[in-house]
N, C-alpha and C positions, 0 to 999 in steps of 0.2 A: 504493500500500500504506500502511495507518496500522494501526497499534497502540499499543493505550494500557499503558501499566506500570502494575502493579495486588497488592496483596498477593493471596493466596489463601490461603482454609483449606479442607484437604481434609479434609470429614466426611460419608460415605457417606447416603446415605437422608433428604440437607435440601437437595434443588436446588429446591426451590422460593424458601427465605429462602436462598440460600448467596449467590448472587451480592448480594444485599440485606447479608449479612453483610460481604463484601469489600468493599461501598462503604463502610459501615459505620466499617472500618479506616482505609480510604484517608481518611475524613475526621478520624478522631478519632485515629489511630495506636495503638489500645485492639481486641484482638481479644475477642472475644464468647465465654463459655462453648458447648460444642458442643449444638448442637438447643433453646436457651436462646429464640431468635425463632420458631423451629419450632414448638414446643410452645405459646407465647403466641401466636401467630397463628393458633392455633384444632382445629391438627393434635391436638391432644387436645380435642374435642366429640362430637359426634353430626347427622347431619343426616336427616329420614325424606323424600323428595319419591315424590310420586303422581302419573301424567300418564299418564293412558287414552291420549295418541295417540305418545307418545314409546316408541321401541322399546324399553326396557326399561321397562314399566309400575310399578313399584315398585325407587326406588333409594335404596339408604341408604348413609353417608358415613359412618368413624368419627373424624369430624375436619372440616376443612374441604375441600371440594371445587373451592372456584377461588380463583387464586393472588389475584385480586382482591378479594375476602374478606378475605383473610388480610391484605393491602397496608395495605386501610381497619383492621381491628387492632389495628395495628400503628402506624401513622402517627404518633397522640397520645403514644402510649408512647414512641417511642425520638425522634420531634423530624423528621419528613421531609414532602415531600408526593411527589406520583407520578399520572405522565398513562400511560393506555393507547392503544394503536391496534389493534382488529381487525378480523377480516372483509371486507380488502381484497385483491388480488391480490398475488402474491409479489415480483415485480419493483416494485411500487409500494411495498409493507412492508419489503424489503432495500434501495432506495434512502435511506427513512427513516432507517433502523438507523443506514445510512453515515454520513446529515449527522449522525444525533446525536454519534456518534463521533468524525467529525471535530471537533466543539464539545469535546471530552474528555468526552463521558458514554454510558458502557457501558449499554446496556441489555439487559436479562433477557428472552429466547424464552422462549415457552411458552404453550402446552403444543407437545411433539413427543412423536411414537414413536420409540423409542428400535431399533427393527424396523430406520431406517433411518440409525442412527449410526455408522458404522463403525468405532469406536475401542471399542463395546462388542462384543466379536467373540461374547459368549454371547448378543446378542440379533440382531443384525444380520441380518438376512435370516432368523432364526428364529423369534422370538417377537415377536408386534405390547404393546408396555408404551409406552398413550397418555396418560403421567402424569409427561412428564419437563422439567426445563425449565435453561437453561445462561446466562451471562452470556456476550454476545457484548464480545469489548472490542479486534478488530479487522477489517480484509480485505484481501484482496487481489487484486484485479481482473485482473491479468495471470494468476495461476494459478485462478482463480474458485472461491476460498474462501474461507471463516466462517472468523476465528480465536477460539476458544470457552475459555472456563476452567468446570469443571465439578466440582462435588463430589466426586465419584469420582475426579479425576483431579488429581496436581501440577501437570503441565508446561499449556501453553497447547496446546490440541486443532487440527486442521485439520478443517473438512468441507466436502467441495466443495459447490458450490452446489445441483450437481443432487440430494444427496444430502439436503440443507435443504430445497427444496422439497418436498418427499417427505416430511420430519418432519412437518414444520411444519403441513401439511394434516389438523391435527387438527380436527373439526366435530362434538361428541359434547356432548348435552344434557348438565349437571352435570358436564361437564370443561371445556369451555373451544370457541371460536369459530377457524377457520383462520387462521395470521399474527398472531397477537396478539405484540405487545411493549409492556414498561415501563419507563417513564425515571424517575428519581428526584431530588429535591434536597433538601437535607439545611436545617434551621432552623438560626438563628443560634446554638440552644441546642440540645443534644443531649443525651439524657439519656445517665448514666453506668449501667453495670452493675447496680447496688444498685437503681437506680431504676426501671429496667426491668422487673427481677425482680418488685418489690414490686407495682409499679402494676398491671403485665401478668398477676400470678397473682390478682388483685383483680378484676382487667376480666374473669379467663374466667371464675373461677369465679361471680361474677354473673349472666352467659351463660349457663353451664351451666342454673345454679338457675333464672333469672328470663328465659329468654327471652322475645323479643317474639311468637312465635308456636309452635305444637305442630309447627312444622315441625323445632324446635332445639332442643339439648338434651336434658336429662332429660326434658322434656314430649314429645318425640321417640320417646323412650328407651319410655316407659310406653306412648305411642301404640304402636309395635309390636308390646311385649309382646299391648296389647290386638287387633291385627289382624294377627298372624303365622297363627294357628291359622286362619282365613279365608282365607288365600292358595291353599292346594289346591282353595278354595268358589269362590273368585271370579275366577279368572283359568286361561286355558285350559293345558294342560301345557305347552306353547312357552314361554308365557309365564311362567310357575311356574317352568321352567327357567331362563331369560334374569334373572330375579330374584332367582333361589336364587344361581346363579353372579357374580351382580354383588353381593351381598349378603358373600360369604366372600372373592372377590377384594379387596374394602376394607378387609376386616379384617388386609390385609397388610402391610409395611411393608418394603418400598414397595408397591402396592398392586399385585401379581400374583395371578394364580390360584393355589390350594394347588396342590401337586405331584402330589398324585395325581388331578389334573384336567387336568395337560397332558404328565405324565410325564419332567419333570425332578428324578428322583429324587437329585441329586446336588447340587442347588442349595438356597441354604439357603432354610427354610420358614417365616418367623417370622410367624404371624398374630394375633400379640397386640394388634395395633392401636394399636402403640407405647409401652404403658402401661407398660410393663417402662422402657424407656429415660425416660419421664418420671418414673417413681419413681428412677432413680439421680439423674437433674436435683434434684428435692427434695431428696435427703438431701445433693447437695454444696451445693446453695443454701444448709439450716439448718445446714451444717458452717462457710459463711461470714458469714453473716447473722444467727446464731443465732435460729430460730425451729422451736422442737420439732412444731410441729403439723404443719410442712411435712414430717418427716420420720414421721410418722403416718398423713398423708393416704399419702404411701407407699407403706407396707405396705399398704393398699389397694389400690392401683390396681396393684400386686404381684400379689394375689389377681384382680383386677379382670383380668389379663394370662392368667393361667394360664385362668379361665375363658370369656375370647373364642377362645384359642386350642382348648378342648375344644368351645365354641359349633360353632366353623367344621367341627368334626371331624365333627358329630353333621350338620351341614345338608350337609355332602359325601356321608354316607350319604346322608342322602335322593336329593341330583342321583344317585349312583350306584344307588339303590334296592334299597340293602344294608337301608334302613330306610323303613318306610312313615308313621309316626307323624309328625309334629311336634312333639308335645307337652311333648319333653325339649328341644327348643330352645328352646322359650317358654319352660320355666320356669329354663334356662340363664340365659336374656336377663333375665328378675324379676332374678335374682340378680346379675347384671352393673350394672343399674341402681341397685340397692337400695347395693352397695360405693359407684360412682361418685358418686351423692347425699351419701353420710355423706364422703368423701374432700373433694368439693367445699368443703362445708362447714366442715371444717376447715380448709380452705386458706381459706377466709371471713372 
């Protein structure tokens, strides 16, 4: 049995940078504002991808889609580097894990379904959520369990083995490869808070503006407006569905299906695409750093929130076929991109 001692912060809806964030600590003894890497690692973007042979033929991202993305981001900014391992079998990727840990270095699973976590008892054996990922920072061989610390959670998690392979087995084009884990080390220099902020709201909005291709970004952004009204033209109704449904489920945060698509009327519904929680991130950032414009950009991506969530509202009519049009989605979308443009650039 080994376990590593390890600070944790519990901030719901950031396992992909959390366990990144607790090493973060453990190095600098400086805890991180909440969703502060989250949001700089790309979780506020856009991505459009196309792939005639991949079972969802049209998938859009409102952020980043693999944790690996977000890693390289992130790197220069806060001062780390980071090796992956995936697509190997599970007793070969859990022995891995071990030796790391026995060296004292935690590494971050992911992607897993959270379908088979057992400590989230609303998803566990009910709802498949292939978009989750945990800092492993022990085990134990003799009871044959992951000792896990996890966003959602204070205390350090147990998950038996059998129940980890079963996660772990995620293989979904623009989520992630089966068994993937990441090991991290931190540079002699590390940047402080301020610095992060600064550099990190500099690098995305960049990104956003001046991507390297129309796959990212606002050129993403305007790409759909321009070929949404197309999708009932060129793709057969399976797939118009498998599209439509993956398109509102990303709009979620964390990225589930609305509710009234899986009938979890009691679970909360936020599909704003997290734009709401990065406008409160700006206005504490310019309440510490004074800079007004950040808290400008804001009240945009405020407006920018309310209208992704009426977006998803209007594209659930259609999968329900409460509504046959598209046309109020697309010009939803104009309007969504038109905010986040001006927002960026303030943040510029």
């Amino acid at each position: 049995m080994k376990v590593i001692e390890m600070p944790h912060k519990v901030c719901a809806m950031t396992c992909m940078v959390n366990g990144l964030e607790d090493l973060y600590e453990r190095e600098t003894n400086i805890r991180l504002p909440d969703r502060l890497l989250l949001y700089l690692s790309g979780l506020l973007g856009f991505v459009y991808i196309k792939n005639k042979n991949a079972p969802t033929q049209h998938m859009v991202f409102w952020g980043a889609n693999l944790a690996k993305y977000q890693y390289k981001a992130l790197e220069d900014v806060v001062g780390f580097r980071w090796q992956m391992l995936a697509n190997r079998s599970f007793s070969y990727t859990l022995n891995k894990v071990k030796e790391n840990i026995n060296q004292d270095r935690p590494a971050i699973l992911g992607v897993l379904d959270m379908y088979h976590l057992p400590y989230y008892e609303k998803f566990y054996h009910k709802i498949h959520v292939p978009i989750h990922y945990i800092l492993m920072v022990g085990y134990d061989d003799d009871r044959q369990i992951a000792l896990v610390l996890d966003c959602d959670r204070t205390e350090v998690q147990e998950v038996p083995y059998s129940d980890l392979e079963l996660a772990w087995n995620v293989n979904i084009p623009g989520l992630g490869k089966k068994n993937t884990f990441f090991i991290f080390e931190f540079n002699q220099k590390i940047a402080d808070i301020e610095t992060i902020a600064r550099k990190g709201l500099l690098k995305r909005a960049n990104e956003m503006l001046n991507p390297p291709t129309s796959m990212f970004g606002v050129k993403a952004m305007r790409k759909l407006v321009r070929e949404l009204p197309d999708w009932p033209i060129n793709l057969s109704p399976q797939q118009l569905d498998i599209s439509l449904r993956h398109l509102v489920e990303f709009t979620g945060n964390p990225p589930v299906p609305p509710n009234r698509l899986t009938g979890f009327y009691d679970a909360p519904d936020d599909h704003g695409a997290g734009r709401d929680g990065f406008a409160d991130l700006l206005r504490q950032l310019d309440c510490n750093y004074h800079e007004p414009a950040w808290s400008e950009a804001a009240n945009l991506f405020d407006e920018s929130a309310r209208a992704i969530n009426e977006f998803t509202d209007i594209v659930v009519d259609i999968i329900l076929e409460k509504r046959t049009s598209i046309e109020q989605a697309t010009s939803t979308l104009e309007s969504i991109t038109n905010l986040e443009e001006r927002a960026f650039k303030l943040i510029r």
